[in-house]
HTML snippet that shows the backbone in 3Dmol.js (N, CA, C, O; Angstrom):
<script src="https://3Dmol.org/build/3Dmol-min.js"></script>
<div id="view" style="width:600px;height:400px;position:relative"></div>
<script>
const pdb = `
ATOM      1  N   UNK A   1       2.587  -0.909 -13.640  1.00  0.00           N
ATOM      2  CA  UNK A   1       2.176   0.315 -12.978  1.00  0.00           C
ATOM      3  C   UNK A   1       2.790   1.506 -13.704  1.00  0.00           C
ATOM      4  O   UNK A   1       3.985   1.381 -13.972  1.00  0.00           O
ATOM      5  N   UNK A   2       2.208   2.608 -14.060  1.00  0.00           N
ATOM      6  CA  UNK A   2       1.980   3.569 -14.819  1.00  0.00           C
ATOM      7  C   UNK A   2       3.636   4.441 -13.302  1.00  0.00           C
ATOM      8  O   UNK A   2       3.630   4.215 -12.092  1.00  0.00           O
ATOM      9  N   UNK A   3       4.553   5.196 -13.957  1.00  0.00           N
ATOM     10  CA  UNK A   3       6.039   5.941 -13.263  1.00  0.00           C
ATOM     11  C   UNK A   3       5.077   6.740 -11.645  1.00  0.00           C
ATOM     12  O   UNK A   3       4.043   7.356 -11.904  1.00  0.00           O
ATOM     13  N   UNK A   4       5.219   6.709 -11.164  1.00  0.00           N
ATOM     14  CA  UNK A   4       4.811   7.620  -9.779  1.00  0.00           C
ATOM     15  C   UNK A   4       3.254   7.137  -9.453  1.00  0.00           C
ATOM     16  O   UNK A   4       2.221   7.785  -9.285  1.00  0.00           O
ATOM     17  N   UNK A   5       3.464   6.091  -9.441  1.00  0.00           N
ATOM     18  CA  UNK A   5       2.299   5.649  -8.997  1.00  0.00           C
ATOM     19  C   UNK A   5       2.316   5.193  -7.658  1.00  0.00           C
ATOM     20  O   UNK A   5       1.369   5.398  -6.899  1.00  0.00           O
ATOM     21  N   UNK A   6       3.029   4.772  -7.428  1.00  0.00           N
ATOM     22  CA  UNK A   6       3.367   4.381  -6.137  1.00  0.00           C
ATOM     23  C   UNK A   6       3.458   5.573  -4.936  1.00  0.00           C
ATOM     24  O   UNK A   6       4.304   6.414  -5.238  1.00  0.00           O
ATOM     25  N   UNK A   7       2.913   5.790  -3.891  1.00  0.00           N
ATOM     26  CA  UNK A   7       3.031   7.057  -3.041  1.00  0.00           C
ATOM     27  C   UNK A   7       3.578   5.607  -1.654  1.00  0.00           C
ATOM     28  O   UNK A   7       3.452   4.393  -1.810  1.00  0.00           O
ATOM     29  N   UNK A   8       4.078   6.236  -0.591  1.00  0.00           N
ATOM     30  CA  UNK A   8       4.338   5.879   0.515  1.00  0.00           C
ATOM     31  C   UNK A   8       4.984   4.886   1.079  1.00  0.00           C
ATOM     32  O   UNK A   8       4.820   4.321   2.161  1.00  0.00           O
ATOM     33  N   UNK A   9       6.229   4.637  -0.333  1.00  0.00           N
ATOM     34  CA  UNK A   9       6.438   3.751   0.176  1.00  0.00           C
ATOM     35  C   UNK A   9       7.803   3.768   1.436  1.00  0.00           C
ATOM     36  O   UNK A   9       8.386   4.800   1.769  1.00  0.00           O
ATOM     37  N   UNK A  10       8.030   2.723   1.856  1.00  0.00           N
ATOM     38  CA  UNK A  10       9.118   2.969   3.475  1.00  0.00           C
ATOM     39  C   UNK A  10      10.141   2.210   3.086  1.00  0.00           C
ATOM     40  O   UNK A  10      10.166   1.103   2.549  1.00  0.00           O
ATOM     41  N   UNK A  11      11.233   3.162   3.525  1.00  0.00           N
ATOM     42  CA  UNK A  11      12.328   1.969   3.928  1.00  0.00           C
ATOM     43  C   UNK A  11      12.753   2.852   5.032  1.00  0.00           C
ATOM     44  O   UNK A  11      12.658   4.064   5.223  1.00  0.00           O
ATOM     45  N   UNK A  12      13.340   1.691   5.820  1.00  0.00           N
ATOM     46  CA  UNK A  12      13.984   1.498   7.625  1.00  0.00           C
ATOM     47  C   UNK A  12      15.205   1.115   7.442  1.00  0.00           C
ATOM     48  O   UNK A  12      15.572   0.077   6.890  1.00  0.00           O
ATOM     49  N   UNK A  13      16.041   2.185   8.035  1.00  0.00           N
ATOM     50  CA  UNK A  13      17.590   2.424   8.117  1.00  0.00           C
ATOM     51  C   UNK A  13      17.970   2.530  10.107  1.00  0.00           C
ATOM     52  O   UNK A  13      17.201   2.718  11.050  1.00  0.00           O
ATOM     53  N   UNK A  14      18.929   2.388  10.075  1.00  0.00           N
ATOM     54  CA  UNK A  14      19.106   2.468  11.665  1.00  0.00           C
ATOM     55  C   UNK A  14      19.688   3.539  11.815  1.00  0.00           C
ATOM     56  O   UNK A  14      19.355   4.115  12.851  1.00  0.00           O
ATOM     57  N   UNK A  15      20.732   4.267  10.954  1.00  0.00           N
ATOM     58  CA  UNK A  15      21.063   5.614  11.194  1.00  0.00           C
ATOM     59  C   UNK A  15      20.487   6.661  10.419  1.00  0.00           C
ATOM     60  O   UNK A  15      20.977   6.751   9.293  1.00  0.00           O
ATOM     61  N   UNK A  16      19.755   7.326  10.643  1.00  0.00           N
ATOM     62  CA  UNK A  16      18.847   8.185   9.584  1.00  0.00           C
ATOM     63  C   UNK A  16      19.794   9.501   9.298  1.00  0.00           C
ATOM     64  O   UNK A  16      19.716  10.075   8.212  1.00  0.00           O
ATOM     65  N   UNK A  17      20.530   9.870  10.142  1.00  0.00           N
ATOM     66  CA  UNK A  17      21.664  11.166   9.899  1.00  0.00           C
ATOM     67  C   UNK A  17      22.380  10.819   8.420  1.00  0.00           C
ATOM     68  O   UNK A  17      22.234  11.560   7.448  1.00  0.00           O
ATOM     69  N   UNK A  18      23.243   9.483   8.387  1.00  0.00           N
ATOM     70  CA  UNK A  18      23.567   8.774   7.658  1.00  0.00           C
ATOM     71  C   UNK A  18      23.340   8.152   6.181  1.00  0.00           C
ATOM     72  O   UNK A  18      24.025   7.820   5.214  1.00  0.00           O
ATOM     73  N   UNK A  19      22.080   8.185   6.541  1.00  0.00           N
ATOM     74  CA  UNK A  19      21.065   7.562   5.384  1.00  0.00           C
ATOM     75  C   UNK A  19      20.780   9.502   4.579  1.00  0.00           C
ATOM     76  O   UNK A  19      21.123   9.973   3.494  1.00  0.00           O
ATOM     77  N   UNK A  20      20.295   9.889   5.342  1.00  0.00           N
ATOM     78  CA  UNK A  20      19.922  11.377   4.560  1.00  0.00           C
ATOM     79  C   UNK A  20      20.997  12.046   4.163  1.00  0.00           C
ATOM     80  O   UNK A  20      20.841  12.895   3.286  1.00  0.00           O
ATOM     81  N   UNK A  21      22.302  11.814   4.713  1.00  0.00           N
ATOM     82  CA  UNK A  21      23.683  12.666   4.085  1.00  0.00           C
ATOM     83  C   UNK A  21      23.634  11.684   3.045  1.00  0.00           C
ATOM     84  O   UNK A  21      23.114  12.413   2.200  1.00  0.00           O
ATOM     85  N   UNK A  22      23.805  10.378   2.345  1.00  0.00           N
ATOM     86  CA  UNK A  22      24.176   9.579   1.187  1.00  0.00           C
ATOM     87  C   UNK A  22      22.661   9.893   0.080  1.00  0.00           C
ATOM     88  O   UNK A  22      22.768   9.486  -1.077  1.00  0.00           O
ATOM     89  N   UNK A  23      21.738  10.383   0.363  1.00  0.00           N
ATOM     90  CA  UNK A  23      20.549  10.777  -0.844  1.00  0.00           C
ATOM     91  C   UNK A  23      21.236  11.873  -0.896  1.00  0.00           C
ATOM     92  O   UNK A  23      21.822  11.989  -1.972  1.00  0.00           O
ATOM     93  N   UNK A  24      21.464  13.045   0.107  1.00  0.00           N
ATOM     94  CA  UNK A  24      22.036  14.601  -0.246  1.00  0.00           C
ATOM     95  C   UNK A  24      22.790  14.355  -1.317  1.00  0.00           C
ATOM     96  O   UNK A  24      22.410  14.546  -2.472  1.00  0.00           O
ATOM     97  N   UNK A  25      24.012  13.875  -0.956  1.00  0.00           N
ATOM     98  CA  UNK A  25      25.450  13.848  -1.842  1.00  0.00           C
ATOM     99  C   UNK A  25      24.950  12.802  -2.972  1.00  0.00           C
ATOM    100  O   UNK A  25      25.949  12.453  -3.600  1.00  0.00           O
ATOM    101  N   UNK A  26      24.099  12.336  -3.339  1.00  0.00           N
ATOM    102  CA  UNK A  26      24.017  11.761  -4.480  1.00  0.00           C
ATOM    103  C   UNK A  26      22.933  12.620  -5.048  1.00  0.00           C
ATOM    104  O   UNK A  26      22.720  12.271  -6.209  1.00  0.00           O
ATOM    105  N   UNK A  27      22.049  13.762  -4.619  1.00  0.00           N
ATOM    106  CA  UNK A  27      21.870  14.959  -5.519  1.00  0.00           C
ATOM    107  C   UNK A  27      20.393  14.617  -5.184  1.00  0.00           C
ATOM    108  O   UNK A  27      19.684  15.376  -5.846  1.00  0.00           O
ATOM    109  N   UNK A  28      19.582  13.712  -4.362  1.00  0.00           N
ATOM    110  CA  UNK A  28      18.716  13.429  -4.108  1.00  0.00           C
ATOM    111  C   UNK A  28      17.787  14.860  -3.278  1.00  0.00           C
ATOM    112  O   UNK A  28      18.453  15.318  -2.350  1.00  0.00           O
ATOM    113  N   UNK A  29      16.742  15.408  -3.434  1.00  0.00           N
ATOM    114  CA  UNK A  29      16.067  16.249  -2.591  1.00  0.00           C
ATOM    115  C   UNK A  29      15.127  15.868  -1.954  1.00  0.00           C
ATOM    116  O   UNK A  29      14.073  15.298  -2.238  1.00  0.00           O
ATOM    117  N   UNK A  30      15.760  16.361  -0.711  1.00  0.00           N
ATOM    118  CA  UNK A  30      15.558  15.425   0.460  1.00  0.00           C
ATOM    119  C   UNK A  30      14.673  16.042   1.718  1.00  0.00           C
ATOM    120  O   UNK A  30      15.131  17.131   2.065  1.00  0.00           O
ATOM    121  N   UNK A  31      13.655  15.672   2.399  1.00  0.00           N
ATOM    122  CA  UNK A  31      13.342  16.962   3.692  1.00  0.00           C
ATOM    123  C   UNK A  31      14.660  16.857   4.873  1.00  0.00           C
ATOM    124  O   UNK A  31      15.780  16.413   4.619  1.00  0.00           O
ATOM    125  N   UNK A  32      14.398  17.154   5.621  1.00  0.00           N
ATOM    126  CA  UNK A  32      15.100  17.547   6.687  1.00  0.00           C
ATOM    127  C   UNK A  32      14.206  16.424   7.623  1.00  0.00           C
ATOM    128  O   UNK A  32      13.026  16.083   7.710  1.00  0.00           O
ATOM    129  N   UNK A  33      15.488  16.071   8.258  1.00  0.00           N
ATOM    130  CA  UNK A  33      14.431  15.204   9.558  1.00  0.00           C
ATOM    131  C   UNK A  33      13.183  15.520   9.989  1.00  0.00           C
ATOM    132  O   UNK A  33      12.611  16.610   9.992  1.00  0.00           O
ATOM    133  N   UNK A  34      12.840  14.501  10.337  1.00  0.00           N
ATOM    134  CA  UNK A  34      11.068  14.898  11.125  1.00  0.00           C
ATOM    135  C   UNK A  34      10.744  13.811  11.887  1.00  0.00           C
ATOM    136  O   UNK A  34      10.638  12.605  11.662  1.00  0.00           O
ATOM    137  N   UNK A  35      10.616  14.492  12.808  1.00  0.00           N
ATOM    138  CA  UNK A  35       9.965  13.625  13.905  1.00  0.00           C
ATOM    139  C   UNK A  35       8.613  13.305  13.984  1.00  0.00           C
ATOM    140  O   UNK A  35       7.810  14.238  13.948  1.00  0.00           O
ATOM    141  N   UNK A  36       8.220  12.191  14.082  1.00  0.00           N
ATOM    142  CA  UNK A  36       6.525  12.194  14.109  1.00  0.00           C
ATOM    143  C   UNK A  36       6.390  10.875  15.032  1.00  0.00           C
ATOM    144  O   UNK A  36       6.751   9.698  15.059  1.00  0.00           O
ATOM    145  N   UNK A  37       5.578  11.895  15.834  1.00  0.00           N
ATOM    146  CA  UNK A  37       5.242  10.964  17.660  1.00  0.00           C
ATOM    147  C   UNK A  37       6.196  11.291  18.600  1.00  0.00           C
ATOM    148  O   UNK A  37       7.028  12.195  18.680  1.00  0.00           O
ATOM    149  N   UNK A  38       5.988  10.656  19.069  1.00  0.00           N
ATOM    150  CA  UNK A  38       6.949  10.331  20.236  1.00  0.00           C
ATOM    151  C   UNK A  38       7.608   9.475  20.881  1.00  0.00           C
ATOM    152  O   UNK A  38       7.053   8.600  21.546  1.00  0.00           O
ATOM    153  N   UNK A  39       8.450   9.556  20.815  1.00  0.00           N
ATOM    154  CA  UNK A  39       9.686   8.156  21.746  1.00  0.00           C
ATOM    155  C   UNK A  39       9.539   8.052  23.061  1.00  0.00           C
ATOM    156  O   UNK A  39       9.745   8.943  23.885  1.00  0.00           O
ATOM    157  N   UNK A  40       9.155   6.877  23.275  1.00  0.00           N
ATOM    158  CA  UNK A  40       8.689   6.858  24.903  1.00  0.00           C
ATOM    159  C   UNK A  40      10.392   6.267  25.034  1.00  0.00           C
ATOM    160  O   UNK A  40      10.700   7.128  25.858  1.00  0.00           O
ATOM    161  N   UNK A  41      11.350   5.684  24.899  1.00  0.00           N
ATOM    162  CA  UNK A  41      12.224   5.610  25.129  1.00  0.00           C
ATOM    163  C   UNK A  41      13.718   6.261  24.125  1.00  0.00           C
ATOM    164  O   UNK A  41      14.676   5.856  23.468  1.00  0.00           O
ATOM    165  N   UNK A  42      13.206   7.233  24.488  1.00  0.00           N
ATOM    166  CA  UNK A  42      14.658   8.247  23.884  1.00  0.00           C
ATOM    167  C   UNK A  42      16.204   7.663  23.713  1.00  0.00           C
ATOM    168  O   UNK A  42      16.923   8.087  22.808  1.00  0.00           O
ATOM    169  N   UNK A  43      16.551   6.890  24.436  1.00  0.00           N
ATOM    170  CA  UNK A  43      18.080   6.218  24.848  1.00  0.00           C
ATOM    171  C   UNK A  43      18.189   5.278  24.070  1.00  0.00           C
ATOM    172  O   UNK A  43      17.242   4.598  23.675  1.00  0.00           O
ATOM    173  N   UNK A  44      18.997   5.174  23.855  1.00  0.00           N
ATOM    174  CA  UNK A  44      19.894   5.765  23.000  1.00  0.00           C
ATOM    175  C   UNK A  44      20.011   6.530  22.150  1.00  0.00           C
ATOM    176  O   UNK A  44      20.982   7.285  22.098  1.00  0.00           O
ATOM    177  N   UNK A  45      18.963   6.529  21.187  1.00  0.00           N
ATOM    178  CA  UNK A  45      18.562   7.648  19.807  1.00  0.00           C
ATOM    179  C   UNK A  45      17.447   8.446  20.032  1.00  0.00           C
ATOM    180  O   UNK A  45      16.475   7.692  19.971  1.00  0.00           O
ATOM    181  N   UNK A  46      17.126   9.454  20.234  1.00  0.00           N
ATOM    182  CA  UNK A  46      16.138  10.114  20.179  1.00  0.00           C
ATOM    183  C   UNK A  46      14.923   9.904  18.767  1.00  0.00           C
ATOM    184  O   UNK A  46      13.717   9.716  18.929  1.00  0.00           O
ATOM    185  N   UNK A  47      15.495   9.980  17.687  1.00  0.00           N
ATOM    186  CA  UNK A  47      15.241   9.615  16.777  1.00  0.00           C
ATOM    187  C   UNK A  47      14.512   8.330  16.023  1.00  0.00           C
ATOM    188  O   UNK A  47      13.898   8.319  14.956  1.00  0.00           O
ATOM    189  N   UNK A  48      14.840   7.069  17.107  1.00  0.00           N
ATOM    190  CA  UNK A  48      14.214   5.742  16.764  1.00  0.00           C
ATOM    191  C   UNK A  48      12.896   5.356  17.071  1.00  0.00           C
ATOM    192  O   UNK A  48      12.393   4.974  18.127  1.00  0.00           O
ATOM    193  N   UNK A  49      12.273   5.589  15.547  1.00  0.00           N
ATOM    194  CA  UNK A  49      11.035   5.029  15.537  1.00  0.00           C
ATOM    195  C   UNK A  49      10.298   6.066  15.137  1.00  0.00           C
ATOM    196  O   UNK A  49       9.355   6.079  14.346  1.00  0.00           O
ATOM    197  N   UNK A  50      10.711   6.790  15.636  1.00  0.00           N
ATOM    198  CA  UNK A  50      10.133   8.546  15.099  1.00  0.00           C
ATOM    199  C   UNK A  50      11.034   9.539  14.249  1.00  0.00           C
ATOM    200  O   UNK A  50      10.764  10.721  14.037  1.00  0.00           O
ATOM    201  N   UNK A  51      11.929   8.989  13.890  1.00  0.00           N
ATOM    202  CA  UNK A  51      12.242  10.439  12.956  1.00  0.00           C
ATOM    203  C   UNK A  51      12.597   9.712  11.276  1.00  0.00           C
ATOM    204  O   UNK A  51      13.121   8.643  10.962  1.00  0.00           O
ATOM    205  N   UNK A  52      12.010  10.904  10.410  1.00  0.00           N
ATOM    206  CA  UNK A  52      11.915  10.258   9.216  1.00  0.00           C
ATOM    207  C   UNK A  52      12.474  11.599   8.699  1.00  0.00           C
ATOM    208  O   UNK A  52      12.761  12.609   9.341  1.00  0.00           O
ATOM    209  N   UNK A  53      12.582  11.281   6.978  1.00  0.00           N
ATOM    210  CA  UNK A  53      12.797  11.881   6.007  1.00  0.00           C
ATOM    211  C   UNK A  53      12.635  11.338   4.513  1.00  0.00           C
ATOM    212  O   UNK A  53      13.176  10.388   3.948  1.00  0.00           O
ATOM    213  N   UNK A  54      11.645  12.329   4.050  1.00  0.00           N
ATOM    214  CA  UNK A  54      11.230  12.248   2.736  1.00  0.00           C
ATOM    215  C   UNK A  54      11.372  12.823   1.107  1.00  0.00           C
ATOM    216  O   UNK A  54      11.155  14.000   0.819  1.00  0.00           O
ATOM    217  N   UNK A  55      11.757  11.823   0.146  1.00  0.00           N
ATOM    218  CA  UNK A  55      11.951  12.021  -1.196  1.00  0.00           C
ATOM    219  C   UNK A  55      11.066  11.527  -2.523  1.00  0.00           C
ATOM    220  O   UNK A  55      10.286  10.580  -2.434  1.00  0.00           O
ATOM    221  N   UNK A  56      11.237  12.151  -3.566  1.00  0.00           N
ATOM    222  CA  UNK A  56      10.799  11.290  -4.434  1.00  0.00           C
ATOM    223  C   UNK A  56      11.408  11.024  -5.443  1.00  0.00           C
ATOM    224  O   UNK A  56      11.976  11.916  -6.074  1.00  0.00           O
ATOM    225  N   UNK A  57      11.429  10.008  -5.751  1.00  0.00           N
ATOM    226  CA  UNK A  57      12.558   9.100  -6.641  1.00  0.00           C
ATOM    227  C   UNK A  57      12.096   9.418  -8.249  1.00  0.00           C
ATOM    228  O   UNK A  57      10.911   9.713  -8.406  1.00  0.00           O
ATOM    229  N   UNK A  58      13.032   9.368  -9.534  1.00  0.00           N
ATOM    230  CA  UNK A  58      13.292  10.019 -10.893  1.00  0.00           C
ATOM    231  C   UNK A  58      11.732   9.947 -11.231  1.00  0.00           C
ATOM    232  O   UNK A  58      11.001  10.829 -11.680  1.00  0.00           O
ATOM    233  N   UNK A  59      11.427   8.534 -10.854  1.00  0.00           N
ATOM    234  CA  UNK A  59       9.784   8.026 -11.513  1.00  0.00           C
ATOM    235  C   UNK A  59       8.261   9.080 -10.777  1.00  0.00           C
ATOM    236  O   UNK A  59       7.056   9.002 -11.020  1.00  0.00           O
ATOM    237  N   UNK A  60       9.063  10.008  -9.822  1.00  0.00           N
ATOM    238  CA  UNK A  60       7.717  10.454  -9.234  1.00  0.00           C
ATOM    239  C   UNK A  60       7.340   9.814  -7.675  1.00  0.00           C
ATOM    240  O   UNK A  60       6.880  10.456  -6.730  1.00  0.00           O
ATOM    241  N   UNK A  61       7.657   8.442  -7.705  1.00  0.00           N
ATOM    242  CA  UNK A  61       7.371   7.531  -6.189  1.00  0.00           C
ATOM    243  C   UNK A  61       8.026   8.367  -5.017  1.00  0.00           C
ATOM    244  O   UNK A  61       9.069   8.990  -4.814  1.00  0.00           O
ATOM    245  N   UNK A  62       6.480   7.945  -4.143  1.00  0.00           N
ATOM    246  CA  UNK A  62       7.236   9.189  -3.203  1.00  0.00           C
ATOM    247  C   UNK A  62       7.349   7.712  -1.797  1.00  0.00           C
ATOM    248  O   UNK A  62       6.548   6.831  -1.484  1.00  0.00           O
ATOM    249  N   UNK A  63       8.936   8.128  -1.212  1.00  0.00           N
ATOM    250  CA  UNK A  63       9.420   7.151  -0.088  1.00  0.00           C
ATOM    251  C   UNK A  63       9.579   7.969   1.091  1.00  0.00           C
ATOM    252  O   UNK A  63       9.958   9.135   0.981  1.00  0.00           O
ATOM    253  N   UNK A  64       9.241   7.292   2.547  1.00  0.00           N
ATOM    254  CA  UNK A  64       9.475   7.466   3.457  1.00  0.00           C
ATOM    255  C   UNK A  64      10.795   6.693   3.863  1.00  0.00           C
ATOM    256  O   UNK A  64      11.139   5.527   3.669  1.00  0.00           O
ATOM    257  N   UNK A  65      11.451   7.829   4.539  1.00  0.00           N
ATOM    258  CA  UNK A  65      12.875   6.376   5.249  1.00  0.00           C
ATOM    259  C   UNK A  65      12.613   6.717   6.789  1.00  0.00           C
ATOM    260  O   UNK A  65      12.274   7.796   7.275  1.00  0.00           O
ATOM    261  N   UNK A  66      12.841   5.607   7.364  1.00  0.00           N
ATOM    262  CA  UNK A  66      12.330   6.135   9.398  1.00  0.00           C
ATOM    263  C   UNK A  66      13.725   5.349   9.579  1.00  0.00           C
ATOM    264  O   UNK A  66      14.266   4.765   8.639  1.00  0.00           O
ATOM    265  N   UNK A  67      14.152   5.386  10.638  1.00  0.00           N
ATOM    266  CA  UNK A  67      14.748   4.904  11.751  1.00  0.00           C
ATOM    267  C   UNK A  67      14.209   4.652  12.598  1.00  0.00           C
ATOM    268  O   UNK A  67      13.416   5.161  13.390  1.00  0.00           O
ATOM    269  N   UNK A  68      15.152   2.917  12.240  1.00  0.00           N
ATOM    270  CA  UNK A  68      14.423   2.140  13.846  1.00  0.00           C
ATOM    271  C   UNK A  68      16.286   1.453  14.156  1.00  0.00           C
ATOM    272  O   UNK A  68      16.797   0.811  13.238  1.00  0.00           O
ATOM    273  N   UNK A  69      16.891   1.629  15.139  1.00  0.00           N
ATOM    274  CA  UNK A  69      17.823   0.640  15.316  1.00  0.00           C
ATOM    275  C   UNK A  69      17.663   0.106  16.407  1.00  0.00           C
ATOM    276  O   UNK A  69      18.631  -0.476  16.896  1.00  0.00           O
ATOM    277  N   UNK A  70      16.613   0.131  17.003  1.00  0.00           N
ATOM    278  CA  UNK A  70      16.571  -0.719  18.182  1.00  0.00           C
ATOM    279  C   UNK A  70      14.978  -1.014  18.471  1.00  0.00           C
ATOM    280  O   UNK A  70      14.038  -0.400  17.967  1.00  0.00           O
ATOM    281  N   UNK A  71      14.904  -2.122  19.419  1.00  0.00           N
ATOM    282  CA  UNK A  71      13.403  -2.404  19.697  1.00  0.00           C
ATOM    283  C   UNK A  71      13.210  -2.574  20.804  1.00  0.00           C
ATOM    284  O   UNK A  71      13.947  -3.240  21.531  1.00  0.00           O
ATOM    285  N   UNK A  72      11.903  -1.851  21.247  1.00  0.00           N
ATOM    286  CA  UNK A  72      11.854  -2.209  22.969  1.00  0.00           C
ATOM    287  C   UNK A  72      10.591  -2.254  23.480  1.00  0.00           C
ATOM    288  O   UNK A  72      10.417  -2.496  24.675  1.00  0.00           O
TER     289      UNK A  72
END
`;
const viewer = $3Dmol.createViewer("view");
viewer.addModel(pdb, "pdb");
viewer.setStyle({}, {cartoon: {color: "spectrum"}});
viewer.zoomTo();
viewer.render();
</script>
Protein backbone atom coordinates (compact mmCIF):
# COMPACT_ATOMS: atom_id res chain seq x y z
CA UNK A 1 0.00 0.00 0.00
CA UNK A 2 1.19 3.25 -1.42
CA UNK A 3 2.21 5.90 2.64
CA UNK A 4 -1.41 7.44 3.64
CA UNK A 5 -3.41 5.28 2.19
CA UNK A 6 -5.01 4.06 4.81
CA UNK A 7 -7.85 6.66 6.24
CA UNK A 8 -9.87 5.54 9.47
CA UNK A 9 -8.24 3.57 11.06
CA UNK A 10 -9.26 2.95 15.21
CA UNK A 11 -7.67 2.18 18.11
CA UNK A 12 -9.64 1.79 21.66
CA UNK A 13 -7.95 2.97 24.80
CA UNK A 14 -9.91 3.08 28.12
CA UNK A 15 -8.54 6.37 29.25
CA UNK A 16 -8.70 8.79 26.38
CA UNK A 17 -7.44 11.97 28.68
CA UNK A 18 -4.39 9.75 29.00
CA UNK A 19 -3.97 8.38 25.70
CA UNK A 20 -4.19 12.11 24.09
CA UNK A 21 -1.65 13.68 26.76
CA UNK A 22 1.13 10.68 25.60
CA UNK A 23 0.56 11.63 21.42
CA UNK A 24 0.75 15.54 22.77
CA UNK A 25 4.10 15.06 24.60
CA UNK A 26 5.48 12.91 21.99
CA UNK A 27 4.87 15.95 19.48
CA UNK A 28 1.96 14.18 17.87
CA UNK A 29 -0.98 16.78 16.50
CA UNK A 30 -3.70 15.88 17.95
CA UNK A 31 -7.69 17.21 18.01
CA UNK A 32 -9.09 17.89 21.17
CA UNK A 33 -11.67 15.47 22.46
CA UNK A 34 -14.90 14.89 20.71
CA UNK A 35 -17.72 13.51 21.54
CA UNK A 36 -19.85 11.83 18.97
CA UNK A 37 -23.39 10.46 20.12
CA UNK A 38 -24.42 9.92 23.05
CA UNK A 39 -23.90 7.94 26.26
CA UNK A 40 -26.96 6.53 27.40
CA UNK A 41 -24.98 5.54 30.44
CA UNK A 42 -22.68 8.37 31.51
CA UNK A 43 -21.32 6.58 34.94
CA UNK A 44 -18.74 6.29 35.32
CA UNK A 45 -17.06 8.11 32.26
CA UNK A 46 -18.92 10.38 30.40
CA UNK A 47 -16.69 9.86 27.69
CA UNK A 48 -17.08 5.92 27.06
CA UNK A 49 -17.94 4.99 23.81
CA UNK A 50 -18.31 8.44 22.65
CA UNK A 51 -15.44 10.51 22.97
CA UNK A 52 -12.62 10.35 20.49
CA UNK A 53 -9.60 12.08 19.21
CA UNK A 54 -7.92 12.37 15.99
CA UNK A 55 -4.32 12.24 14.24
CA UNK A 56 -2.35 11.47 11.43
CA UNK A 57 0.58 9.44 11.65
CA UNK A 58 4.38 10.47 9.66
CA UNK A 59 2.91 8.23 6.58
CA UNK A 60 -0.27 10.47 6.15
CA UNK A 61 -2.77 7.49 7.83
CA UNK A 62 -5.34 9.10 9.41
CA UNK A 63 -6.44 7.19 13.12
CA UNK A 64 -9.28 7.46 15.26
CA UNK A 65 -8.65 6.60 19.11
CA UNK A 66 -12.30 6.27 21.15
CA UNK A 67 -12.69 5.19 24.55
CA UNK A 68 -14.42 2.38 25.68
CA UNK A 69 -13.51 1.12 29.36
CA UNK A 70 -16.48 -0.36 30.12
CA UNK A 71 -19.49 -2.30 28.57
CA UNK A 72 -23.04 -2.26 29.26
Amino acid sequence: MAPGSLQGLQLVVSDLHAARAQLVERGVEVSEIRVLGENRNPEPDPLDNVGFVFFDDPDGNSWAVQQISTRG
